[in-house]
N, CA, C and O atoms as a Tripos MOL2 file, in Angstrom:
@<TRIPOS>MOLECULE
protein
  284   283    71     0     0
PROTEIN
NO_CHARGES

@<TRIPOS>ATOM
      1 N           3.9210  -29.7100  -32.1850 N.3       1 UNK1
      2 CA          3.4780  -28.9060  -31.0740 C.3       1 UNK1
      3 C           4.3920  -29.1700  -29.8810 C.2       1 UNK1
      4 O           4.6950  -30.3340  -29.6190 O.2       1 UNK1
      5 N           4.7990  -28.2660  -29.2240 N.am      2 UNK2
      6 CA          5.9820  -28.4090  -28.2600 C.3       2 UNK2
      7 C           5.3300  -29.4190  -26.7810 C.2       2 UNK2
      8 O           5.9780  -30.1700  -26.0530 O.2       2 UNK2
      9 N           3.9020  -29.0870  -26.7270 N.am      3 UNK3
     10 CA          3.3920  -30.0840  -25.3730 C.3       3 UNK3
     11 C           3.3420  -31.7560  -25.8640 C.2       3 UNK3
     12 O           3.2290  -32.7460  -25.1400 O.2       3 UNK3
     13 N           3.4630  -31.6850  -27.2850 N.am      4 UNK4
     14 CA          2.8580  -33.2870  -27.5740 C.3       4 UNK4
     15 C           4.4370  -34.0600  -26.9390 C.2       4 UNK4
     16 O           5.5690  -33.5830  -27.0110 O.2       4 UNK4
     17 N           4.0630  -35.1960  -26.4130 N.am      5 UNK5
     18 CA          4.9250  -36.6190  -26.1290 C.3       5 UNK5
     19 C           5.0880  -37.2790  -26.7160 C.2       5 UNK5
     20 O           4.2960  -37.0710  -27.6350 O.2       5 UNK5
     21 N           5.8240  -38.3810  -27.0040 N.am      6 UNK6
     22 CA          5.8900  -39.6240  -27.4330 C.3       6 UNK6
     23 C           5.3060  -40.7110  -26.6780 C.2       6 UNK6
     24 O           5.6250  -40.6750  -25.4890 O.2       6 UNK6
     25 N           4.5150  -41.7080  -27.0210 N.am      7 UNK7
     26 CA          4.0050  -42.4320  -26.3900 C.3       7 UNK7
     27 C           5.0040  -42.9440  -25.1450 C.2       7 UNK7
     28 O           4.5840  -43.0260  -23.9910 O.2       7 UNK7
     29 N           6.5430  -43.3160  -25.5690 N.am      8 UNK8
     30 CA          7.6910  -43.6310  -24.8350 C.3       8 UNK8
     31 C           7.8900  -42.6080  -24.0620 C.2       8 UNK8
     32 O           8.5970  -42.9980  -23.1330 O.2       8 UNK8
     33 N           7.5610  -41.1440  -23.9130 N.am      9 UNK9
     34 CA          8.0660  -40.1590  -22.5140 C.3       9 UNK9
     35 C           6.6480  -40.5710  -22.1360 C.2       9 UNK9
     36 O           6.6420  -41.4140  -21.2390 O.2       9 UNK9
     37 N           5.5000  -40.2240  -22.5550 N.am     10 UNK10
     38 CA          4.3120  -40.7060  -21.8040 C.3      10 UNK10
     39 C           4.4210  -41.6530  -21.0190 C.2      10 UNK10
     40 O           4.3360  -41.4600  -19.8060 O.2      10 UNK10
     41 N           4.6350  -42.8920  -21.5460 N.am     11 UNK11
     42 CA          5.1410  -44.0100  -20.5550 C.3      11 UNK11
     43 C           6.1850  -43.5050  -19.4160 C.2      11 UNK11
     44 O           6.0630  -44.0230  -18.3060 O.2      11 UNK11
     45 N           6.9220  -42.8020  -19.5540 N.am     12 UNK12
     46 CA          8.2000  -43.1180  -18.5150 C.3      12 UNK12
     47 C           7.3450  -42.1390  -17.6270 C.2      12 UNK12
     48 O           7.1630  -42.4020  -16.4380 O.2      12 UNK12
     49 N           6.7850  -40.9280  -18.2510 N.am     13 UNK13
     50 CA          6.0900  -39.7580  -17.1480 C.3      13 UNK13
     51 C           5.3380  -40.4490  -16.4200 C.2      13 UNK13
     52 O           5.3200  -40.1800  -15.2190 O.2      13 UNK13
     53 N           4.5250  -41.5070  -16.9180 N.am     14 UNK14
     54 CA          3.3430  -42.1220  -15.9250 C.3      14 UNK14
     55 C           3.5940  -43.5760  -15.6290 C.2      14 UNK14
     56 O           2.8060  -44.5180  -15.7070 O.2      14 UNK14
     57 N           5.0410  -43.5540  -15.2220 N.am     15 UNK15
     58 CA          6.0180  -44.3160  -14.4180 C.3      15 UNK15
     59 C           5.6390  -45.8290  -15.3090 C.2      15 UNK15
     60 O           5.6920  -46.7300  -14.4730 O.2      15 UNK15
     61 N           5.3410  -46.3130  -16.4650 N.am     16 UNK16
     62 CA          5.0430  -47.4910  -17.0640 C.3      16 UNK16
     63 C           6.0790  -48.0680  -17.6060 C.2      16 UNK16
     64 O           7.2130  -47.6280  -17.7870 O.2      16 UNK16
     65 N           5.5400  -49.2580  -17.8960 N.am     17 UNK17
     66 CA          7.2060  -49.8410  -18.7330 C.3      17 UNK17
     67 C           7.0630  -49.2690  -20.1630 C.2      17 UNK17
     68 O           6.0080  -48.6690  -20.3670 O.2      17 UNK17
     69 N           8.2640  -49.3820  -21.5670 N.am     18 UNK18
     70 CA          8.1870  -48.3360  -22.5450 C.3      18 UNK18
     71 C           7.6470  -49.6300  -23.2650 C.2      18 UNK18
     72 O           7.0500  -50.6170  -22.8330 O.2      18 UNK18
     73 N           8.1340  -49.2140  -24.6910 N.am     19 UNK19
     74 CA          7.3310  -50.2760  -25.5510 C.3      19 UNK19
     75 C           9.0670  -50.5480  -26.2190 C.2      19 UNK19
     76 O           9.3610  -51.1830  -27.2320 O.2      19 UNK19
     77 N           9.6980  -50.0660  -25.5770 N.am     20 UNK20
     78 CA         11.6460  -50.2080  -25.9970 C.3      20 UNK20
     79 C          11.7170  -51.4590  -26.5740 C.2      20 UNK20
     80 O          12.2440  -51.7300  -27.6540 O.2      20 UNK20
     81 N          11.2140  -52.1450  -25.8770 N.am     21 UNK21
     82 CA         11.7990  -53.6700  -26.5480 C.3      21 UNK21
     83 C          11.0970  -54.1130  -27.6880 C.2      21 UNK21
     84 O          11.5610  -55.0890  -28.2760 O.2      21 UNK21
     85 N           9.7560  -53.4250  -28.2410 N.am     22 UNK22
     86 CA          8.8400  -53.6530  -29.2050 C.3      22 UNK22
     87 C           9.5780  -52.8900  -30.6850 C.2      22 UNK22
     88 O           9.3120  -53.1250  -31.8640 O.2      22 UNK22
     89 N          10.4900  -52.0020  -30.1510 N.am     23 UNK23
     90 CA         11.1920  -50.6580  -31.2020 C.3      23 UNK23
     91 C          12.5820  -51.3490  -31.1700 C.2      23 UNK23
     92 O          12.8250  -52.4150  -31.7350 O.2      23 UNK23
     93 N          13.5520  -50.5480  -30.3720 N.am     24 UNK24
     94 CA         14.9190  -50.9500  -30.7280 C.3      24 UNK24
     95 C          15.2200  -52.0820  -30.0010 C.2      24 UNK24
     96 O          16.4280  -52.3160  -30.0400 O.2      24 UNK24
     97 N          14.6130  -52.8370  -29.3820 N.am     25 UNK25
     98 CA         15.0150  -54.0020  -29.0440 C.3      25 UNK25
     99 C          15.1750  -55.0090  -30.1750 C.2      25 UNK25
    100 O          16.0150  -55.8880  -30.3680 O.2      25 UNK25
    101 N          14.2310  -54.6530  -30.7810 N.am     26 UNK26
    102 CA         13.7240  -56.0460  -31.9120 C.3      26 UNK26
    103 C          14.3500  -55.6860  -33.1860 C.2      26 UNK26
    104 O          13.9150  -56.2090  -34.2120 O.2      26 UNK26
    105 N          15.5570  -54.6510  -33.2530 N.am     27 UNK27
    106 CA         16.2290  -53.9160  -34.4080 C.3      27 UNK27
    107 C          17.7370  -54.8250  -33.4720 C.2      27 UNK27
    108 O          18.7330  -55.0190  -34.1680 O.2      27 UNK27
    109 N          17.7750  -55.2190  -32.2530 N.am     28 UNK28
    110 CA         19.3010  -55.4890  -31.4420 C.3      28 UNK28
    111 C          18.5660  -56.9680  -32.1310 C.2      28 UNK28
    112 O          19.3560  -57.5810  -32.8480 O.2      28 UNK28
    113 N          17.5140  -57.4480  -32.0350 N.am     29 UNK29
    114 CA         17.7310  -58.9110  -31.8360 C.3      29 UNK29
    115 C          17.7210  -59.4150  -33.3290 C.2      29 UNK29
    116 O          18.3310  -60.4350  -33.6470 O.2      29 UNK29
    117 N          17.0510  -58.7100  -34.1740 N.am     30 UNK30
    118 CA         17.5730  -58.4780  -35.6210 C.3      30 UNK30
    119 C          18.6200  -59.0470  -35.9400 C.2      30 UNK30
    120 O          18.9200  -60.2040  -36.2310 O.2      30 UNK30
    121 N          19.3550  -57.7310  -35.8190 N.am     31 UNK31
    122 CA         21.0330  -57.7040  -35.6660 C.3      31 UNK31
    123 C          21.4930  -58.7310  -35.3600 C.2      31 UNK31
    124 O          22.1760  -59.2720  -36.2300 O.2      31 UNK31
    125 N          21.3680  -59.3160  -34.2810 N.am     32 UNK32
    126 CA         21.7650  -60.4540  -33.7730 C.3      32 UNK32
    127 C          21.6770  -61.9140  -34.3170 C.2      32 UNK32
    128 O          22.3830  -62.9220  -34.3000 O.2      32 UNK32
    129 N          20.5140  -61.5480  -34.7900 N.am     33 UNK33
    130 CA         19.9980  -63.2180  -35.0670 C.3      33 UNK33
    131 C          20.6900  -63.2450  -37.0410 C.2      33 UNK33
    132 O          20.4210  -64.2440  -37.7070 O.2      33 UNK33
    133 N          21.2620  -62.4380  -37.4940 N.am     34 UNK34
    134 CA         22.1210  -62.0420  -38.3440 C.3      34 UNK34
    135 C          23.5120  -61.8550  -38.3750 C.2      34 UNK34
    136 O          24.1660  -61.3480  -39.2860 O.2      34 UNK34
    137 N          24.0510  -62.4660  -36.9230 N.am     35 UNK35
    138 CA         25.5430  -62.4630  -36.7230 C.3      35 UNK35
    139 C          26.1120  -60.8370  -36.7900 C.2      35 UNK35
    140 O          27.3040  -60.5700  -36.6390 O.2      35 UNK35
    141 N          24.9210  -59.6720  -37.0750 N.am     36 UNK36
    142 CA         25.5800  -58.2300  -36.7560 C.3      36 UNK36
    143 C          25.3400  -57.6260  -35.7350 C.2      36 UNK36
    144 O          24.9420  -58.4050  -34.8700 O.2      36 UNK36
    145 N          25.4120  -56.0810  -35.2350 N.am     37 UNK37
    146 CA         25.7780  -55.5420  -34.1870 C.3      37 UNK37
    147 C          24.9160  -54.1830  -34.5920 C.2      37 UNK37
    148 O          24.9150  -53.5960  -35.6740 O.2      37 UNK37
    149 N          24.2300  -53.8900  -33.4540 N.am     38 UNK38
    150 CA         23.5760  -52.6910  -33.9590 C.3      38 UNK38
    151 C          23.8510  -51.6370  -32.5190 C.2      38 UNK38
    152 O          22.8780  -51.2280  -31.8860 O.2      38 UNK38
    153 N          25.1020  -51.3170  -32.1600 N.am     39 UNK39
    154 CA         25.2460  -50.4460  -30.8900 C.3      39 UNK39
    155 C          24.3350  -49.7380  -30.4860 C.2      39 UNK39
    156 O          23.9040  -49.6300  -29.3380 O.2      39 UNK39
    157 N          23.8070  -48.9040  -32.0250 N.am     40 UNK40
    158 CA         23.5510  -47.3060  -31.1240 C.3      40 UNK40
    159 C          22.2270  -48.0920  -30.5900 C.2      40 UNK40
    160 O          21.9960  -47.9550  -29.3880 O.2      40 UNK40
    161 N          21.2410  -48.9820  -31.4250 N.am     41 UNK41
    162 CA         20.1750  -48.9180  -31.1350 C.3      41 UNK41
    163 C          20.3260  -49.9710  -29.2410 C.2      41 UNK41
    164 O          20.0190  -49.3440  -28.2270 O.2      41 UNK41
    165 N          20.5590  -50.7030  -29.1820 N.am     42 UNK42
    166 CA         21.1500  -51.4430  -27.9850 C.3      42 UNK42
    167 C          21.8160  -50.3040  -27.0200 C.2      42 UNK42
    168 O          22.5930  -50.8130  -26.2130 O.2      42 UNK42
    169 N          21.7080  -49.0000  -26.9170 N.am     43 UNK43
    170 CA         22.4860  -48.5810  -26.4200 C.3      43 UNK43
    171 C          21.3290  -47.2730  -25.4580 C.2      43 UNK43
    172 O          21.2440  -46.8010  -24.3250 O.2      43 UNK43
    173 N          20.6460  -47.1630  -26.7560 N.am     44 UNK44
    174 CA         18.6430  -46.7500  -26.8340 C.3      44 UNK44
    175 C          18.0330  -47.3610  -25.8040 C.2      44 UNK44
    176 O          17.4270  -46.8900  -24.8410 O.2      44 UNK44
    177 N          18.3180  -48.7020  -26.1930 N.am     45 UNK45
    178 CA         17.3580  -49.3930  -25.4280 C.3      45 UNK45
    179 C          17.8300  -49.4120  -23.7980 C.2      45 UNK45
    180 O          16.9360  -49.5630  -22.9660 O.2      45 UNK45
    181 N          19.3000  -49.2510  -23.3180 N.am     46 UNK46
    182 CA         19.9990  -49.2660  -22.5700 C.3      46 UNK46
    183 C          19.2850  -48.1950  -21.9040 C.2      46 UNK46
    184 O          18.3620  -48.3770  -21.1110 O.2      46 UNK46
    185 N          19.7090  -47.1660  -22.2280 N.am     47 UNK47
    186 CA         18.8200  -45.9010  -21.5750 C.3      47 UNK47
    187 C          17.4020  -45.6680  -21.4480 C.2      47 UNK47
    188 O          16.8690  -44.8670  -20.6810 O.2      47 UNK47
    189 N          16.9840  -46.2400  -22.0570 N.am     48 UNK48
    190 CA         15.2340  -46.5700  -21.6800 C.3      48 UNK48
    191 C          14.7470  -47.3440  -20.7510 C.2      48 UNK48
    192 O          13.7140  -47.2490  -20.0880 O.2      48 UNK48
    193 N          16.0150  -48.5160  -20.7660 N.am     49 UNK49
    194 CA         15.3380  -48.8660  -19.1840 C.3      49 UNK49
    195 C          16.1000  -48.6940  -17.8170 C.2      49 UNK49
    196 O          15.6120  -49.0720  -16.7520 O.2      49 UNK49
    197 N          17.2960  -48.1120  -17.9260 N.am     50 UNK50
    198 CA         17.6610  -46.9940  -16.7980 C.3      50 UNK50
    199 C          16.5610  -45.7750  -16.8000 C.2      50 UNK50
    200 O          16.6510  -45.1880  -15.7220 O.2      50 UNK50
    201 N          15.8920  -45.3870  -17.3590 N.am     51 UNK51
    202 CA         15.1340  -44.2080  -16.9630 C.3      51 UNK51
    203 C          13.9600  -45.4140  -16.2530 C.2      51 UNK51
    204 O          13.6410  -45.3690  -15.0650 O.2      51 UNK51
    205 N          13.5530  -46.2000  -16.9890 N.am     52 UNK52
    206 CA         12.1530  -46.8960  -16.2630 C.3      52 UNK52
    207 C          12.4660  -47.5540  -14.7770 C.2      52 UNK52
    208 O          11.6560  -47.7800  -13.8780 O.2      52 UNK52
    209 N          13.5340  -47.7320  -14.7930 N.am     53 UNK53
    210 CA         14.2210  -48.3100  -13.2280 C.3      53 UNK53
    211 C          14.3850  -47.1990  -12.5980 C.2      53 UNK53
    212 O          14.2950  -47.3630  -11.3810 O.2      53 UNK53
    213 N          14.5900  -46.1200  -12.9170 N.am     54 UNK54
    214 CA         14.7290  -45.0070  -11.7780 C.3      54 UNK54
    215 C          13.3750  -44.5770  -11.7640 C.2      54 UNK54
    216 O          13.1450  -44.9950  -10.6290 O.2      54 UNK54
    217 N          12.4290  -44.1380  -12.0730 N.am     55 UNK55
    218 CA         11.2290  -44.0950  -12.2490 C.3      55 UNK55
    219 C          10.5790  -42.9620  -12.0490 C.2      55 UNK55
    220 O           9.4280  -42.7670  -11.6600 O.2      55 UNK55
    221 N          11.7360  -41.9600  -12.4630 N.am     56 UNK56
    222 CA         11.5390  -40.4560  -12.4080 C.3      56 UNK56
    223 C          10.5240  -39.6570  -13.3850 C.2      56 UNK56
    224 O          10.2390  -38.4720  -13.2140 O.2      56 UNK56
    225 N          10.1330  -40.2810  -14.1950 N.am     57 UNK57
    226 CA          9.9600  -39.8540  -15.7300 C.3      57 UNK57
    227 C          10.5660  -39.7070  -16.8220 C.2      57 UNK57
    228 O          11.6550  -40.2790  -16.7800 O.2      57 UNK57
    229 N          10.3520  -39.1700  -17.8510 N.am     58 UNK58
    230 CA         11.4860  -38.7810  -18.8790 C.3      58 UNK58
    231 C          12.0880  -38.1670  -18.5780 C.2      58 UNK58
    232 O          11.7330  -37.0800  -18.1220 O.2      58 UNK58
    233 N          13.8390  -38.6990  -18.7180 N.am     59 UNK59
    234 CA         14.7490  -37.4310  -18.4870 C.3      59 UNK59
    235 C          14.8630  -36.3820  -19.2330 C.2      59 UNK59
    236 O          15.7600  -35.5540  -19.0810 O.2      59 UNK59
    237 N          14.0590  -36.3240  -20.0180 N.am     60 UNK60
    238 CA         13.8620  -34.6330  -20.8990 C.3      60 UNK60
    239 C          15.6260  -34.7810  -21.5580 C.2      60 UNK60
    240 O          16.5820  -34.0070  -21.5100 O.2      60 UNK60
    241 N          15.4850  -35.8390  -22.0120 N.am     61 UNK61
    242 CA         17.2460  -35.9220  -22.9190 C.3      61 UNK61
    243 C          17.1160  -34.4390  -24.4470 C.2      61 UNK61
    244 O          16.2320  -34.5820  -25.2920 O.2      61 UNK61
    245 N          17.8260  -33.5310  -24.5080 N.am     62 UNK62
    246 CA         17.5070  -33.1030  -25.9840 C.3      62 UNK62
    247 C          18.9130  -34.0050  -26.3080 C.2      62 UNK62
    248 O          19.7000  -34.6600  -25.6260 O.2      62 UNK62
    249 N          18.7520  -33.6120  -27.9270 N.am     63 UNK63
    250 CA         19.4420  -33.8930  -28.6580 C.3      63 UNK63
    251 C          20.5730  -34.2840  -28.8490 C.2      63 UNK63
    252 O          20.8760  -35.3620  -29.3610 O.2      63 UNK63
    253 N          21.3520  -33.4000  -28.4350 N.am     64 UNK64
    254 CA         22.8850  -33.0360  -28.3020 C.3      64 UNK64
    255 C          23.3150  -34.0840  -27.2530 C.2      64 UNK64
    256 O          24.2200  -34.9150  -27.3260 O.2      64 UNK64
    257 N          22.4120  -33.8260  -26.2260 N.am     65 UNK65
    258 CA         22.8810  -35.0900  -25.1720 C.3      65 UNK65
    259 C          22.5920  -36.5600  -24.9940 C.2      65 UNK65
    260 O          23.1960  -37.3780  -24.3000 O.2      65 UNK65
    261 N          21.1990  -36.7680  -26.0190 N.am     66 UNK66
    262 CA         21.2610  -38.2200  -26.0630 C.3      66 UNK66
    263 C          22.4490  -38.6150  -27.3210 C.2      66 UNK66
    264 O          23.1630  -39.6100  -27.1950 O.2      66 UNK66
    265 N          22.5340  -37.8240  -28.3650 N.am     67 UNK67
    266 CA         23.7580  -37.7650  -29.2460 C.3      67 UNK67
    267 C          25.0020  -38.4570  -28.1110 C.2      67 UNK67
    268 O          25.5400  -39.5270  -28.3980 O.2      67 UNK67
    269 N          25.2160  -38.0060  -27.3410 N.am     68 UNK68
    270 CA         26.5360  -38.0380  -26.4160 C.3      68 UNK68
    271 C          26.2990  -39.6020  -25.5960 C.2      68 UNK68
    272 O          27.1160  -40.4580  -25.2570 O.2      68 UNK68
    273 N          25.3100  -39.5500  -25.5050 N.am     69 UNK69
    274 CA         24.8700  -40.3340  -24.7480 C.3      69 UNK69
    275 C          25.4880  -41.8380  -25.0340 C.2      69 UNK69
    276 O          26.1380  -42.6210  -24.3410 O.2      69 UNK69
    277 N          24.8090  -41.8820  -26.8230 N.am     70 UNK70
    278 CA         24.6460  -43.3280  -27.7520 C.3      70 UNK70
    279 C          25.8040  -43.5420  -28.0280 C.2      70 UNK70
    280 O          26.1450  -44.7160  -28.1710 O.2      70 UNK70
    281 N          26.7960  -42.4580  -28.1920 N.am     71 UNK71
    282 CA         28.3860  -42.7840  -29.0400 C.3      71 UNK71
    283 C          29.2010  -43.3850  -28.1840 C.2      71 UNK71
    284 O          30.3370  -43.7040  -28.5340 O.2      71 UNK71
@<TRIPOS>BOND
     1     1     2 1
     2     2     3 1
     3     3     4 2
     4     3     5 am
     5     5     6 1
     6     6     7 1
     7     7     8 2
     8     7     9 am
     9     9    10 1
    10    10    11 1
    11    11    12 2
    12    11    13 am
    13    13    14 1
    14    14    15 1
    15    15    16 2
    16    15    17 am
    17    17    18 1
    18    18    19 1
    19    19    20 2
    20    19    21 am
    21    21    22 1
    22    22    23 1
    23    23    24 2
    24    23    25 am
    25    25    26 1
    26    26    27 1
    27    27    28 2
    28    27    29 am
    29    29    30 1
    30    30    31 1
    31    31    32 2
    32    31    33 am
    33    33    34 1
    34    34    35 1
    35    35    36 2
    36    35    37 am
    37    37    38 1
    38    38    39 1
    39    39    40 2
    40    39    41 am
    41    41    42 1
    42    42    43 1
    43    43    44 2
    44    43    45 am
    45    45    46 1
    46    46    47 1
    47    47    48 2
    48    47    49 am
    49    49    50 1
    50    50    51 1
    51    51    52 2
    52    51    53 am
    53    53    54 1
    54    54    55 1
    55    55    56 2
    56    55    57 am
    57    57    58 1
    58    58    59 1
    59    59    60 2
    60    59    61 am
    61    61    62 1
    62    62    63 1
    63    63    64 2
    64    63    65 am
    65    65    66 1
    66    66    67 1
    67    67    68 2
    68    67    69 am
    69    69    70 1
    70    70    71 1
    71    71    72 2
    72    71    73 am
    73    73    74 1
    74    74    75 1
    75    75    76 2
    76    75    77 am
    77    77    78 1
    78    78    79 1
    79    79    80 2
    80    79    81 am
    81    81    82 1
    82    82    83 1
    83    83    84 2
    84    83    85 am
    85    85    86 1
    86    86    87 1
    87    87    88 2
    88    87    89 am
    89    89    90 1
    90    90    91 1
    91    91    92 2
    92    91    93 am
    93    93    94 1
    94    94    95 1
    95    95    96 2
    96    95    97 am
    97    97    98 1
    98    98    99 1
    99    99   100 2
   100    99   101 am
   101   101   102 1
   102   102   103 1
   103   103   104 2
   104   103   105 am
   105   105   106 1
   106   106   107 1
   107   107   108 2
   108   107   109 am
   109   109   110 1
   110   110   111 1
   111   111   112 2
   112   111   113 am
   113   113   114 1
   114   114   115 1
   115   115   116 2
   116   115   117 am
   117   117   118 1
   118   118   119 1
   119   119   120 2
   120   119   121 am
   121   121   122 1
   122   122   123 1
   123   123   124 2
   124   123   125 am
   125   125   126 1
   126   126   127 1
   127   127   128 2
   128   127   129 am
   129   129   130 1
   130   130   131 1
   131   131   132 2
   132   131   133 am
   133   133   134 1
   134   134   135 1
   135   135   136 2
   136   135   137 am
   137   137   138 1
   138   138   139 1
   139   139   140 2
   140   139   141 am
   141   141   142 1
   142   142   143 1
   143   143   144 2
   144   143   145 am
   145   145   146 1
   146   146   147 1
   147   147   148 2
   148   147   149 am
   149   149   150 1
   150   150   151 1
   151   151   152 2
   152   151   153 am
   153   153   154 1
   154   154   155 1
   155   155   156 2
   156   155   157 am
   157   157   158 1
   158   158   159 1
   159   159   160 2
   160   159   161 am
   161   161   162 1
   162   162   163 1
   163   163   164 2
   164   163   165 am
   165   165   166 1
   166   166   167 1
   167   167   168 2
   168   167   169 am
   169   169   170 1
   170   170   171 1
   171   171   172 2
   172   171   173 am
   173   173   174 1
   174   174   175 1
   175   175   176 2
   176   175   177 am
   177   177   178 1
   178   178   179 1
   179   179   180 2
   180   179   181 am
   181   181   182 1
   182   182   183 1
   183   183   184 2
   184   183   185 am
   185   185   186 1
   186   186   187 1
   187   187   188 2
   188   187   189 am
   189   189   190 1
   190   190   191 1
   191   191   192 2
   192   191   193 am
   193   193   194 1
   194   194   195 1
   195   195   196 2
   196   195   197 am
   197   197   198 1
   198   198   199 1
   199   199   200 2
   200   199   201 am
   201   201   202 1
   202   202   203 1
   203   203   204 2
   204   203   205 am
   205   205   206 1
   206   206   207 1
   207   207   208 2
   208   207   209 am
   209   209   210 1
   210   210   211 1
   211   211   212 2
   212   211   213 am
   213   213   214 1
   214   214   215 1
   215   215   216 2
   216   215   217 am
   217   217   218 1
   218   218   219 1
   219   219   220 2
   220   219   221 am
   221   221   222 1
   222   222   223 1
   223   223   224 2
   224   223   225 am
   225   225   226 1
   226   226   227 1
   227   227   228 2
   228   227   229 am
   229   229   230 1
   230   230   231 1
   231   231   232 2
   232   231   233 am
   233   233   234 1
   234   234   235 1
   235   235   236 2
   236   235   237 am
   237   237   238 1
   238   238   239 1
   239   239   240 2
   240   239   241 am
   241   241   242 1
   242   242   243 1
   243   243   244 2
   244   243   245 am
   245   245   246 1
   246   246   247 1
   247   247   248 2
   248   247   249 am
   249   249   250 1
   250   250   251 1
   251   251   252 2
   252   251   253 am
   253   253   254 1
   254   254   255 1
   255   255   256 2
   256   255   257 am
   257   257   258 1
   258   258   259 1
   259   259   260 2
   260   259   261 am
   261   261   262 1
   262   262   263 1
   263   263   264 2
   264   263   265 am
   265   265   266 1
   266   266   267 1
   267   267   268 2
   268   267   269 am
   269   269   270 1
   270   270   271 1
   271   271   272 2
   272   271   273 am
   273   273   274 1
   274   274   275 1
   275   275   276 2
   276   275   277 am
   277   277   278 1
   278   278   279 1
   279   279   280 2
   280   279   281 am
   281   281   282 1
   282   282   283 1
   283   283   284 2
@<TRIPOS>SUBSTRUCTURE
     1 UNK1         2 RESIDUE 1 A UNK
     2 UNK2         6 RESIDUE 1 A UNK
     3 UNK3        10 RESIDUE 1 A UNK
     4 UNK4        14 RESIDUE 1 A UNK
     5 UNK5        18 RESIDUE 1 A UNK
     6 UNK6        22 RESIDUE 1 A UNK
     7 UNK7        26 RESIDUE 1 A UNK
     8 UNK8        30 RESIDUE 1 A UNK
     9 UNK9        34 RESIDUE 1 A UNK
    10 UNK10       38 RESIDUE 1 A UNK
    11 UNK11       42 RESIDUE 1 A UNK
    12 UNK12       46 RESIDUE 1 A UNK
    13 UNK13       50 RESIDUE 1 A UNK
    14 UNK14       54 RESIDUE 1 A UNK
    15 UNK15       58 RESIDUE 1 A UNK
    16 UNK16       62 RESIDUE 1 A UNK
    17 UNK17       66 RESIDUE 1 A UNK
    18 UNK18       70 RESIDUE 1 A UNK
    19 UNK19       74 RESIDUE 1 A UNK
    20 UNK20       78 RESIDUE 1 A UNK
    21 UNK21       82 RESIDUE 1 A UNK
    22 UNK22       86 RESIDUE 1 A UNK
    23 UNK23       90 RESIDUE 1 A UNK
    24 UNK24       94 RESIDUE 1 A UNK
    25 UNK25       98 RESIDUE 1 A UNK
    26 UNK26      102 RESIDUE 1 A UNK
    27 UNK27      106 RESIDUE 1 A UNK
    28 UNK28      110 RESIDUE 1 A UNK
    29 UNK29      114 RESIDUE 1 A UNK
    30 UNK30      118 RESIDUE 1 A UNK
    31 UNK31      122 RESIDUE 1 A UNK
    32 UNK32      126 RESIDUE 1 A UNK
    33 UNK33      130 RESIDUE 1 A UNK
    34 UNK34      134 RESIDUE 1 A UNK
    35 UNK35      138 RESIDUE 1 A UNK
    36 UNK36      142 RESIDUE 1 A UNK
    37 UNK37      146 RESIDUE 1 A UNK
    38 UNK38      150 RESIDUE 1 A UNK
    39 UNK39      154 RESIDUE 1 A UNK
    40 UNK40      158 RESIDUE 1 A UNK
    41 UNK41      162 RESIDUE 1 A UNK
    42 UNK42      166 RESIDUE 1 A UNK
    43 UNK43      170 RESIDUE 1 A UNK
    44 UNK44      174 RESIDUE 1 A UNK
    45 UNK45      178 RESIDUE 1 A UNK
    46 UNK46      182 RESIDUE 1 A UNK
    47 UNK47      186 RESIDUE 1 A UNK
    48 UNK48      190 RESIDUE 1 A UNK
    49 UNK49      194 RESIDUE 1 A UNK
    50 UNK50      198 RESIDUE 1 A UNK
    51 UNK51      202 RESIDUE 1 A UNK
    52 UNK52      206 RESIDUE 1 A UNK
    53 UNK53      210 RESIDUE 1 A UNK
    54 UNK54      214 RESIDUE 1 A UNK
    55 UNK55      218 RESIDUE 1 A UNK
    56 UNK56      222 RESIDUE 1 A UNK
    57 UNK57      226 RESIDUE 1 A UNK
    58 UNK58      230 RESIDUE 1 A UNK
    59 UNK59      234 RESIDUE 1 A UNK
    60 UNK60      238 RESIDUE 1 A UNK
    61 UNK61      242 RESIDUE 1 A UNK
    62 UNK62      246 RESIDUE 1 A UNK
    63 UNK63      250 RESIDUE 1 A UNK
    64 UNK64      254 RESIDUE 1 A UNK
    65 UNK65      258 RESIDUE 1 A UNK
    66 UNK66      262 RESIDUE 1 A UNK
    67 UNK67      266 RESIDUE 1 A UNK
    68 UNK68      270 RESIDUE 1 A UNK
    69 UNK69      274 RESIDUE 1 A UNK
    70 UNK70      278 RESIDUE 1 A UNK
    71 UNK71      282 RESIDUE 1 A UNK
């Protein structure tokens, strides 16, 4: 349904912290604690909490541009 959210834009709309570090955080520290590297997701998480520090809401990212975003 085009009105439903993700709990994570819900959060950012009603200015909260996300649950980022519960999702791709814990996929970076994974990675990590495995001597590997997981960019894109570290990169996720990067932009999740630049949106929660600006505290605008969801930046309504589509596709194409969080695509651009992660690479």
């Amino acid at each position: 349904m085009a009105e439903e959210r993700t709990s994570m834009a819900q959060d950012l709309e009603r200015h909260r912290l996300t649950e980022v570090e519960f999702l791709n955080g814990e996929i970076v520290a994974l990675a990590r604690a495995n001597s590997r590297d997981a960019p894109l997701n570290r990169r996720i998480v990067e932009l999740v909490h630049q949106a929660e520090r600006a505290g605008a809401g969801s930046p309504h990212l589509d596709a194409n541009t969080l695509l651009a975003l992660i690479r």
